[in-house]
N, C-alpha and C positions, 0 to 999 in steps of 0.2 A: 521654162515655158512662160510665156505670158499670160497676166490674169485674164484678157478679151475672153467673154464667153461667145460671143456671138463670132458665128461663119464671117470668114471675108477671103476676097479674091487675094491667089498669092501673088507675090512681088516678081516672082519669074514663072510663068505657067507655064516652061519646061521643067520644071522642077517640084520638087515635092520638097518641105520641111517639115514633119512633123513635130520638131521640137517649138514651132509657133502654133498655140493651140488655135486660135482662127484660121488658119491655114488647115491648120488638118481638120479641121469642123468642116470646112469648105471639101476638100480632096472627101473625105468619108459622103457628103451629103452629095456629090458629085459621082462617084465611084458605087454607092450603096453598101459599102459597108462599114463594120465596126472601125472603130479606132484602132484594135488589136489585131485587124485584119489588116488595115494600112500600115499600120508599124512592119507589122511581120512580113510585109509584100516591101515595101521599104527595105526592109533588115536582108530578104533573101534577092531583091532586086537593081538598088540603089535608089537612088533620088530621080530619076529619069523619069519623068511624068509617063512615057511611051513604055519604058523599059516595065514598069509598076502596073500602069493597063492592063500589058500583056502575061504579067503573073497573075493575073487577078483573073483573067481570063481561061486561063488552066484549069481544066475540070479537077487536077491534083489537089488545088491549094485549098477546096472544101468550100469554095466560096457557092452560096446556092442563090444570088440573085443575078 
């Protein structure tokens, strides 16, 4: 991961990296949630910006914003 602390627009906005920490500061601050929320919608949905949305949107996955 990179040291950038600060959010930045990702390089392919179909896409999600979390392992570029500005990228995922970005996707988190976009999405509203944790970072362990995006990995784990990540992890159980891929990298598919659309595909992660729509985990994220399942009342299942406990997200409450």
């Amino acid at each position: 991961m990179s040291n950038n602390t600060q959010s930045q627009p990702p390089r392919d906005p179909a896409r999600i990296d979390v392992e570029d920490e500005g990228e995922c500061r970005y996707w988190c601050e976009r999405f509203g949630v944790t970072s362990e929320q995006l990995r784990e919608a990540v992890h159980q949905a891929g990298t598919a910006r659309d595909d992660v949305l729509a985990y994220l949107a399942t009342p299942a996955t406990g997200r409450t914003s």
